[in-house]
C-alpha positions as CSV (number, residue, x, y, z in Angstrom):
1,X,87.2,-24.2,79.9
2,X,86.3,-22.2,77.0
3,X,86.0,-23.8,73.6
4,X,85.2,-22.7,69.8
5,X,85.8,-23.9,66.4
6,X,89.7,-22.9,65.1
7,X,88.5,-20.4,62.8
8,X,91.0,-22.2,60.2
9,X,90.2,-25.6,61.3
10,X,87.0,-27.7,62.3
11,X,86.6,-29.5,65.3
12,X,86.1,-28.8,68.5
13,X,89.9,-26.8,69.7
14,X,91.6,-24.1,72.3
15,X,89.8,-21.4,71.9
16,X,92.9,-19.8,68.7
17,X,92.4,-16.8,67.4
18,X,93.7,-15.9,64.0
19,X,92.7,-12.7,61.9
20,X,91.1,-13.4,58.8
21,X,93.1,-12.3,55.4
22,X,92.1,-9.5,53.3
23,X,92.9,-7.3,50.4
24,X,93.3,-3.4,50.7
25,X,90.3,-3.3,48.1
26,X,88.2,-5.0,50.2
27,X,88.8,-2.3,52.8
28,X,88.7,0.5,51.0
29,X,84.9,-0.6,49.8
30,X,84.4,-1.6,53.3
31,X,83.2,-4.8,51.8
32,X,83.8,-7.6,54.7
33,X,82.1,-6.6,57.8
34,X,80.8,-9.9,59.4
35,X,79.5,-8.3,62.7
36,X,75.7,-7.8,62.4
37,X,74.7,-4.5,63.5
38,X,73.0,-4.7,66.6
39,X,72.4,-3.9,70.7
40,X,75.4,-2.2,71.3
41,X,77.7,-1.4,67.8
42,X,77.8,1.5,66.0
43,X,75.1,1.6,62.5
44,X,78.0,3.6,61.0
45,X,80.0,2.5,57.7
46,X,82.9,0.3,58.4
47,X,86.3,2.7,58.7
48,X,89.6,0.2,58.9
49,X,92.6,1.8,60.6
50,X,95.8,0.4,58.9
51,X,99.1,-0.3,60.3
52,X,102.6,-2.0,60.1
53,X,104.4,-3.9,63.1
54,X,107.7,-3.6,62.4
55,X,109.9,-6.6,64.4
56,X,113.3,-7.6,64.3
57,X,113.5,-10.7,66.1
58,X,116.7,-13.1,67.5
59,X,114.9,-15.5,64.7
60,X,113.2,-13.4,62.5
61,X,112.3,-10.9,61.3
62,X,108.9,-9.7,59.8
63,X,106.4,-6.6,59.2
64,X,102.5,-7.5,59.5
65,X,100.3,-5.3,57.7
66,X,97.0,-5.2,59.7
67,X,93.7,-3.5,58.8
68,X,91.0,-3.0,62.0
69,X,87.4,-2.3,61.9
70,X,87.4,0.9,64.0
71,X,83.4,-0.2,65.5
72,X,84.4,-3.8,66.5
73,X,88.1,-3.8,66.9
74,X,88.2,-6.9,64.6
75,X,91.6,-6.8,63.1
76,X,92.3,-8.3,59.4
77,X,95.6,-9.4,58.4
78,X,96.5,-8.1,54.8
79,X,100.3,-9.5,54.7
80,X,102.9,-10.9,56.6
81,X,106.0,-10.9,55.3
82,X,109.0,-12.7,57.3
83,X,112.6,-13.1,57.2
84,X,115.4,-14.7,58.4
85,X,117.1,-12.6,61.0
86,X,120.3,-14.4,60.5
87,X,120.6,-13.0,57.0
88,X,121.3,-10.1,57.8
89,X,124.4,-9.0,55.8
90,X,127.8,-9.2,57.9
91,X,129.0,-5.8,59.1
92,X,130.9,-3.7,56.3
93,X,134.6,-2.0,57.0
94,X,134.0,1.1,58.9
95,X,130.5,0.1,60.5
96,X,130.1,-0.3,64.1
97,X,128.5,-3.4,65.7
98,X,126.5,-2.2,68.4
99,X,125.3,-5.4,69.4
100,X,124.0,-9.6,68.9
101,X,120.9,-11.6,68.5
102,X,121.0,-14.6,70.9
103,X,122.7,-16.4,67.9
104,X,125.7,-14.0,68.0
105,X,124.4,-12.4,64.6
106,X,126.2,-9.0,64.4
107,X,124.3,-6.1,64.1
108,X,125.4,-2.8,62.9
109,X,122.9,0.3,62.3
110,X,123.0,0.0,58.7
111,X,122.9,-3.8,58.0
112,X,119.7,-3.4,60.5
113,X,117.9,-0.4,58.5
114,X,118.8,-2.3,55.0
115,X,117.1,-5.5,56.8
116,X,114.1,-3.4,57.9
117,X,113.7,-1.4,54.9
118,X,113.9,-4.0,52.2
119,X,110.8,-6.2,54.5
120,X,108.3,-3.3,55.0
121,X,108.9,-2.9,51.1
122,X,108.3,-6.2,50.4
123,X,105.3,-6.4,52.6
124,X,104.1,-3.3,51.2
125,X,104.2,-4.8,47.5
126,X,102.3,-8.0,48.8
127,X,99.3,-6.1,50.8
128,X,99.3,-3.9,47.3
129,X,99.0,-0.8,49.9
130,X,100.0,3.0,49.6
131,X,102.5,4.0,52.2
132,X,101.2,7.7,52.0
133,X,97.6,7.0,51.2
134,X,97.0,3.9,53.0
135,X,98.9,3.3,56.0
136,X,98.0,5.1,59.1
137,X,101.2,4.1,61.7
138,X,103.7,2.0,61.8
139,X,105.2,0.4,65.6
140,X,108.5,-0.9,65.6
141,X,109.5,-3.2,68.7
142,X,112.7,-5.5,68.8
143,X,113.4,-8.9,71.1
144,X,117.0,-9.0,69.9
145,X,117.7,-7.0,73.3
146,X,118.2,-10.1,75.1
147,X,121.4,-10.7,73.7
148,X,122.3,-6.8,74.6
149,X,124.9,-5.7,77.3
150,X,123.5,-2.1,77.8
151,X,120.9,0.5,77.5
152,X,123.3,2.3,74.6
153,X,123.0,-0.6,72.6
154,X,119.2,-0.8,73.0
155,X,119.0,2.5,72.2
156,X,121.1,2.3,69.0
157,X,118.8,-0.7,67.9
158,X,115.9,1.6,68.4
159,X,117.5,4.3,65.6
160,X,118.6,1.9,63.3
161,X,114.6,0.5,62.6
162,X,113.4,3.9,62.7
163,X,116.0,4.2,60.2
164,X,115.2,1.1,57.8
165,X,111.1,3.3,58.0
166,X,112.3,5.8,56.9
167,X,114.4,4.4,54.3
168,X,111.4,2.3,53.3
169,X,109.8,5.7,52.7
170,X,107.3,6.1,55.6
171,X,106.6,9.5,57.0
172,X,108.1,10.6,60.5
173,X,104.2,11.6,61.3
174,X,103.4,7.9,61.3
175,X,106.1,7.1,64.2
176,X,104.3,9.2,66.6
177,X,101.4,9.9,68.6
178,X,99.1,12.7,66.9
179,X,98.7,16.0,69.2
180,X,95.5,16.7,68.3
181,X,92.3,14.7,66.1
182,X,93.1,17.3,63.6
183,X,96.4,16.0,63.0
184,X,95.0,12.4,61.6
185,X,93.7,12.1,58.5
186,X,90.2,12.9,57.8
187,X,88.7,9.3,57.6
188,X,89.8,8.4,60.7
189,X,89.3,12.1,62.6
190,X,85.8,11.1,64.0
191,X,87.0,7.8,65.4
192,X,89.7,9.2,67.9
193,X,89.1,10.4,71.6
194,X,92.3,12.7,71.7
195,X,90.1,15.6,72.5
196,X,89.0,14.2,75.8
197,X,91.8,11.9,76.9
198,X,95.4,12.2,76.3
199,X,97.8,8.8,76.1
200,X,99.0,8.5,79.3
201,X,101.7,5.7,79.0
202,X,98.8,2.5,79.5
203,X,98.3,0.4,76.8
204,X,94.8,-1.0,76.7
205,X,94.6,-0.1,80.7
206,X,97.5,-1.9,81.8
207,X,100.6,0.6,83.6
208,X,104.1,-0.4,82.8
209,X,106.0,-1.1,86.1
210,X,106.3,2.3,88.0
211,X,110.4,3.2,88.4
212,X,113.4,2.4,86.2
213,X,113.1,-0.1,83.8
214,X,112.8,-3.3,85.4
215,X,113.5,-5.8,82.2
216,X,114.7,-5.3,78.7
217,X,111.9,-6.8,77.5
218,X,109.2,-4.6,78.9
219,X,108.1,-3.8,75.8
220,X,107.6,-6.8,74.6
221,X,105.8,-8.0,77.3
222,X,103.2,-5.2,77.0
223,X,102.8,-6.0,73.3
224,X,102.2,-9.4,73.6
225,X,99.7,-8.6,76.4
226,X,97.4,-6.1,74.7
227,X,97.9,-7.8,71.5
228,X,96.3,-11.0,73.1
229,X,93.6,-8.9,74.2
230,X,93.0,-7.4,70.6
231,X,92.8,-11.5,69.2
232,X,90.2,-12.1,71.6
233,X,87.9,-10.0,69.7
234,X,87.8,-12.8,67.4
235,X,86.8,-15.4,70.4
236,X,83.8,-15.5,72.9
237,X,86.6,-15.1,75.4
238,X,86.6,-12.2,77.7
239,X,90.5,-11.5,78.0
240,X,90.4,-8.4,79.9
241,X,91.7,-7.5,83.5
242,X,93.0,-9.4,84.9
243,X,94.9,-11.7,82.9
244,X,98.3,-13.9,82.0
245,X,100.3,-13.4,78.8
246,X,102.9,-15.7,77.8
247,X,105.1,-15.1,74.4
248,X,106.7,-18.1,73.8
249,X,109.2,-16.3,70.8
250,X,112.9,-16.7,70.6
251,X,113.2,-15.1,73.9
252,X,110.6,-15.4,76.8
253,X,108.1,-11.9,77.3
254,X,104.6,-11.9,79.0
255,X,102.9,-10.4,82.4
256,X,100.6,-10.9,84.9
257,X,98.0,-8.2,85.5
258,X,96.1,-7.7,88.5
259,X,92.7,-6.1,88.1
260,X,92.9,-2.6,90.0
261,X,90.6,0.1,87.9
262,X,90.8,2.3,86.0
263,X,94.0,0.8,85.2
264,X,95.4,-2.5,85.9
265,X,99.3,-2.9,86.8
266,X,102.1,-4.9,86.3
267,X,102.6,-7.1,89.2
268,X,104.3,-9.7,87.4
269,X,107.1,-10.4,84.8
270,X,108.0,-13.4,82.5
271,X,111.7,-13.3,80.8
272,X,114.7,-15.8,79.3
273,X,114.6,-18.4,77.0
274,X,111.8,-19.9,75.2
275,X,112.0,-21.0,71.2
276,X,115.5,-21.5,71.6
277,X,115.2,-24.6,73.6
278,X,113.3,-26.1,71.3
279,X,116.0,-24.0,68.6
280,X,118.5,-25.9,70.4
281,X,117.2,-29.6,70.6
282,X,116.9,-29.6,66.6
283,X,120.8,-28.1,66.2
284,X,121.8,-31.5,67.7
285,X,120.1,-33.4,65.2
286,X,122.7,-31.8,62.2
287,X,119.5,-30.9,59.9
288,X,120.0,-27.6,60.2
289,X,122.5,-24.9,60.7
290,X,124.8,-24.7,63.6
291,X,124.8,-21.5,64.2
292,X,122.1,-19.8,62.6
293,X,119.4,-23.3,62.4
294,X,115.8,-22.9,63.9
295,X,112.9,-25.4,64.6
296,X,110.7,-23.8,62.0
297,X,113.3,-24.6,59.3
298,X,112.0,-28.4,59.6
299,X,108.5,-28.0,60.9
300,X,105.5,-28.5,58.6
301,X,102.3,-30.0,59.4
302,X,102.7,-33.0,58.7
303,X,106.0,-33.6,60.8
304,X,103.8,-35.0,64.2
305,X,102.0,-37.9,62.1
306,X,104.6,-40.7,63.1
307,X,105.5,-39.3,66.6
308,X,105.5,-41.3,69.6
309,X,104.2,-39.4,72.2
310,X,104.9,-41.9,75.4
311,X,108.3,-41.1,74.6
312,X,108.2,-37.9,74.2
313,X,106.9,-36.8,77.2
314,X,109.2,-38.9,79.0
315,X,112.2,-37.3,76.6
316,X,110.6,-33.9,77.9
317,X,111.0,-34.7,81.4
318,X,114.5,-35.2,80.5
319,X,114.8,-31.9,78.8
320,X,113.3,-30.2,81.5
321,X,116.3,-31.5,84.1
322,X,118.2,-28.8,81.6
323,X,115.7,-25.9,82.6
324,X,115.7,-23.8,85.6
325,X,112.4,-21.7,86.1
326,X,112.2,-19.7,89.0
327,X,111.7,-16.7,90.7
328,X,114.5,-14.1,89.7
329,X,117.1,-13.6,92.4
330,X,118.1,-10.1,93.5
331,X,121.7,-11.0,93.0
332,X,121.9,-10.9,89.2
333,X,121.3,-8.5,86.5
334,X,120.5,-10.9,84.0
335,X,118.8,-14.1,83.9
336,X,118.0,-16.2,80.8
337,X,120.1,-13.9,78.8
338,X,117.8,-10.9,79.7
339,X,119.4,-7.8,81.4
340,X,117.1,-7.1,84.3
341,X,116.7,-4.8,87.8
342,X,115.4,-6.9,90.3
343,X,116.0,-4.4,93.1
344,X,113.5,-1.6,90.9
345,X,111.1,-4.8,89.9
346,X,110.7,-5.3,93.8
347,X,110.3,-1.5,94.4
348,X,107.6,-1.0,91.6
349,X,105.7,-4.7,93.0
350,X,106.8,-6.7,89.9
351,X,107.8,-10.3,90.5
352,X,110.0,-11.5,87.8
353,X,109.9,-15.0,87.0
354,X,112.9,-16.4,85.1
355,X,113.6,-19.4,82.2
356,X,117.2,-20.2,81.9
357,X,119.5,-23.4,80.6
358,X,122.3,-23.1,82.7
359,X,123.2,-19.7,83.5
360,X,122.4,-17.3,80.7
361,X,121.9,-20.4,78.6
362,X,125.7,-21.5,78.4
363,X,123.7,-24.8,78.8
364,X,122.2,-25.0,75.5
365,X,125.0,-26.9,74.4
366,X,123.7,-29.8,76.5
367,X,120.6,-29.5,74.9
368,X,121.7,-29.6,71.6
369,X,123.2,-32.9,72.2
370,X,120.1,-34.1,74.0
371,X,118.1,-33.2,70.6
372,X,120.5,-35.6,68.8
373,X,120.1,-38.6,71.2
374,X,116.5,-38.0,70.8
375,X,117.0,-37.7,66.9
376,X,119.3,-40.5,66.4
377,X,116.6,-42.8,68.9
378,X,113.0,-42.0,67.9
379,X,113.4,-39.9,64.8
380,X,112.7,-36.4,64.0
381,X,108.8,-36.8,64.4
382,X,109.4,-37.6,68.5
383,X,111.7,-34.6,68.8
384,X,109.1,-32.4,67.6
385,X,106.7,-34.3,69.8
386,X,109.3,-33.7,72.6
387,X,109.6,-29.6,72.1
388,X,105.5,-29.4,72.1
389,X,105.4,-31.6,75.8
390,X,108.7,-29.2,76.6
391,X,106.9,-25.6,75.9
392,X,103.8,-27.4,77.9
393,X,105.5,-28.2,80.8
394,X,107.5,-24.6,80.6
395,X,104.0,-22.8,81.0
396,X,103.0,-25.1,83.5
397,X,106.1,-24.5,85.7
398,X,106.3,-20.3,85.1
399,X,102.5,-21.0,86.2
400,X,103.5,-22.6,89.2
401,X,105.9,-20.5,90.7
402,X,103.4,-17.3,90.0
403,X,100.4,-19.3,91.3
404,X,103.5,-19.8,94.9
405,X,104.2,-16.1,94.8
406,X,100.9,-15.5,95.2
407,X,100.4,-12.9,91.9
408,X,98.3,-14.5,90.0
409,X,94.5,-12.7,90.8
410,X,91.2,-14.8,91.1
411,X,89.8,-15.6,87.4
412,X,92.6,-14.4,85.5
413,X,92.3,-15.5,81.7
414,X,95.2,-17.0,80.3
415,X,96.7,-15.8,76.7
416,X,99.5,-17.7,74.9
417,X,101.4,-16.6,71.9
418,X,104.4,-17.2,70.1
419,X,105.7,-20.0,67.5
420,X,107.0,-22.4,70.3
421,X,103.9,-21.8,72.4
422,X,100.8,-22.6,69.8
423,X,102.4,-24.5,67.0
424,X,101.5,-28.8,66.7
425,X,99.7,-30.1,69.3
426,X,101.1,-27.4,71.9
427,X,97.7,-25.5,72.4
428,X,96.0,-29.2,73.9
429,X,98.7,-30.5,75.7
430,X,99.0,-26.7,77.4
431,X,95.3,-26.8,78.2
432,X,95.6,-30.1,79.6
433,X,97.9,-29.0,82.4
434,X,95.9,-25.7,83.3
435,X,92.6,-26.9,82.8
436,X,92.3,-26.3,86.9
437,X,93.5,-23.2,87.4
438,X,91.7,-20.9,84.3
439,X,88.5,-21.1,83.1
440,X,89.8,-19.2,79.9
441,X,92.7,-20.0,78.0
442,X,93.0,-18.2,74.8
443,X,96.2,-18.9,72.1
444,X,97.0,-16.1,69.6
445,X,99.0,-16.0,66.0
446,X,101.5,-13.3,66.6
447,X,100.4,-11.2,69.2
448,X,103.3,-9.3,69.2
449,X,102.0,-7.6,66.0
450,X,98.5,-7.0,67.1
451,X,100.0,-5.4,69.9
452,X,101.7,-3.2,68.2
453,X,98.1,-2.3,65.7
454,X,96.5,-1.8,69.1
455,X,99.4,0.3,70.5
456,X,99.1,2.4,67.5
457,X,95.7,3.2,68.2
458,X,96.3,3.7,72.3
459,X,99.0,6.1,71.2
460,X,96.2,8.2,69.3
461,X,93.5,7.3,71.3
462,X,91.2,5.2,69.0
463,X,88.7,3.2,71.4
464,X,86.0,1.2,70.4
465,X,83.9,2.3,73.6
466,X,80.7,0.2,72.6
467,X,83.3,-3.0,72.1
468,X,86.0,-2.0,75.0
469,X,89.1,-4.1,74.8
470,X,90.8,-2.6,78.1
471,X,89.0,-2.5,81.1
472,X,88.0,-5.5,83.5
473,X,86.5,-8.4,82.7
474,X,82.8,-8.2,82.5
475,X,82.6,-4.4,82.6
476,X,82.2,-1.5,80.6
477,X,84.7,0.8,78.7
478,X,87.3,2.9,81.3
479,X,86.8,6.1,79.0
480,X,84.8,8.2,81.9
481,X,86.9,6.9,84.4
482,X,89.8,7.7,82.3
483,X,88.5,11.7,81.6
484,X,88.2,12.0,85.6
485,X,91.2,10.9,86.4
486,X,93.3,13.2,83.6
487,X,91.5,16.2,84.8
488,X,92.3,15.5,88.4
């Protein structure tokens, strides 16, 4: 098992890797390289390409503002700014809701695009960036589709946060893919590969599932997954091909990729419920909202100190009773909350594995009043205690049936992400159940925005080739594999 010091922390901890803050001065004087030039990196200046992820979330809601060091792919966080996706406004007379987050918050295409605009703006102001001089591209990715009945919805959802960009005042040109190097700005011109490979649809050399879509959170999924492998930069962890990805948001996303070449596929699928379990168990204790109340309106870091941890992982094997995790049947088109195609996952080789309370979580309920016996018994420090042994035992059962279908390839890294997946004491009680099965397990602060920093540059083909982050473990960078194989 791989180990470093937190780079926030001391002691000896999972291997966690958080990008560093800094300011937009410090970038534009290319002032905080900390990568000695040496065997293998490029002697030229430091160039940091700059982008926004854009997510509205069943939770929240946020826009990261990331800077990367285009010869080490070391990304630097410049702001984060998050909201509450249950303030969005209520619907206005005449405006149509075209769908709900998991918490029945209605969402309309303008209360969406105010919401979007007024955080990019916001997290614009903090970072003390230029939209037109600074920023370079801007992803926008959603895991509110859980909650979504159909395609039209999703789609609607899409137009409303392009919307809330462009209200916020970024360019159409940053949405999309360039055509050509030319069309970049000059700074950046010399770092992109356009004029020898196209983007072909993978995403740090991982396919999507071949076919129709096989889950609503596909996206998400792929984020998470290339966005894992972007924090690793920070770690002595290799977390290439093949590897695991668990996002442990509101909602559940991740993959498992095999580690075929030039490009690794999708041969396995992660999806349901994930922070609202543990959303759930605090409802019950009446400290929060009813409706709209999440974990991480109580949690601080000093909320484990008084915890009794004997009884809270026996109150987690009580909570688990709640869960079913299992390989998705081909009966249903939605499990956990999460439309789904098992019949085109099983013709494009994806295995989708499933979390669910009850069916389609009509058993939170239960689980809210589970949190409150907990709550009224061993106090709120326990139940916290009891949500970290729950998300544990979630990856460790999602493991198990992957590890029983057989998907899961010989020394596959493990990545974990997400606020109910690497917050408290999560990250060692996870290791402790997996400790036999990976030699590398690697935990990530949002991943879901790094993906989207390194989907921006994927979209206009900005490798690092000397310090590859897709490929296969242990090997070189794809890039002449990749050039053969688009001028076949």
């Amino acid at each position: 098992m791989s180990f470093i010091k937190k780079i926030f922390g001391l002691g000896p901890k999972p291997v966690i890797a958080e990008s560093q803050f800094k300011t937009i001065s410090d970038v534009q004087s290319n002032a905080f390289s900390n990568k000695s030039v040496g065997a293998g990196y490029s002697m030229k200046p430091d160039v940091y390409y700059i982008s926004a992820s854009v997510e509205l979330g069943n939770t929240t809601t946020k826009c990261i503002i990331t800077a990367t060091n285009l010869n080490y792919s070391y990304s630097y966080l410049l702001n984060k700014t998050v909201k509450m996706t249950r303030d969005i406004r209520p619907p206005k007379e005449g405006e149509e809701v075209f769908g709900k987050t998991v918490w029945d918050i209605e969402l309309t295409k303008e209360s969406v695009s105010e919401m979007v605009a007024s955080t990019i703006k916001e997290s614009v102001d903090k970072a003390n960036i230029d939209i037109d001089k600074d920023l370079d591209f801007v992803v926008r990715s959603t895991g509110v589709t859980a909650g979504f009945a159909t395609t039209e919805e999703v789609g609607k959802l899409i137009i409303a946060l392009a919307d809330g960009c462009l209200e916020a005042g970024i360019a159409p040109s940053k949405m999309a893919p360039a055509m050509s190097s030319n069309s970049l700005p000059e700074r950046i011109r010399d770092y992109s590969l356009l004029d020898m490979v196209m983007f072909d649809g993978a995403v740090v050399s991982v396919l999507p599932p071949k076919g129709k879509e096989v889950v609503a959170n596909e996206m998400e999924g792929e984020l998470v997954t290339a966005g894992i492998k972007l924090g690793a930069k920070w770690t002595d962890v290799d977390y290439r091909n093949p590897c695991v990805s668990i996002d442990f948001g509101s909602t559940l996303a991740g993959r498992v990729v095999n580690d075929d070449e030039p490009y690794a596929h999708t041969i396995g699928n992660f999806l349901g419920l994930a922070g609202v379990i543990a959303d759930s168990l605090i409802k019950g204790t009446n400290q929060v909202d009813k409706e709209g109340g999440a974990a991480i309106d109580l949690y601080s870091d000093k909320i484990l100190k008084k915890a009794d941890w004997k009884k809270a992982a026996e109150w987690a094997e009580e909570v688990h009773k709640l869960i079913d995790i299992r390989k998705v049947p081909m009966d249903v088109d939605r499990f956990g909350t999460v439309p789904l195609n098992p019949k085109s996952a099983e013709e494009a080789g994806t295995t989708l594995i499933g979390c669910d309370v009850g069916i389609n979580g009509d058993g939170l309920g239960n689980l809210m009043d589970l949190g409150g016996e907990i709550y009224e018994s061993h106090g709120i420090s326990t139940l916290f205690a009891t949500m970290d042994h729950t998300s544990a035992l979630i990856v460790k059962r999602l493991l198990d049936v992957a590890f029983k279908e057989n998907i899961i390839t010989a020394g596959s890294a493990l990545g974990i992400t997400g606020r109910a997946g690497i917050t408290g004491k999560k990250p060692e009680l996870i290791l402790d159940l997996v400790k036999d099965k990976f030699e590398n397990v690697i935990f990530v602060d949002d991943g879901l925005a790094l993906g989207t920093s390194i989907m921006a540059r994927c979209m206009n083909s900005m490798g690092t080739p000397k310090a590859p982050i897709g490929g296969k473990q242990g090997g070189r960078c794809i890039l002449t594999e990749r050039v053969k194989l688009q001028k076949r």
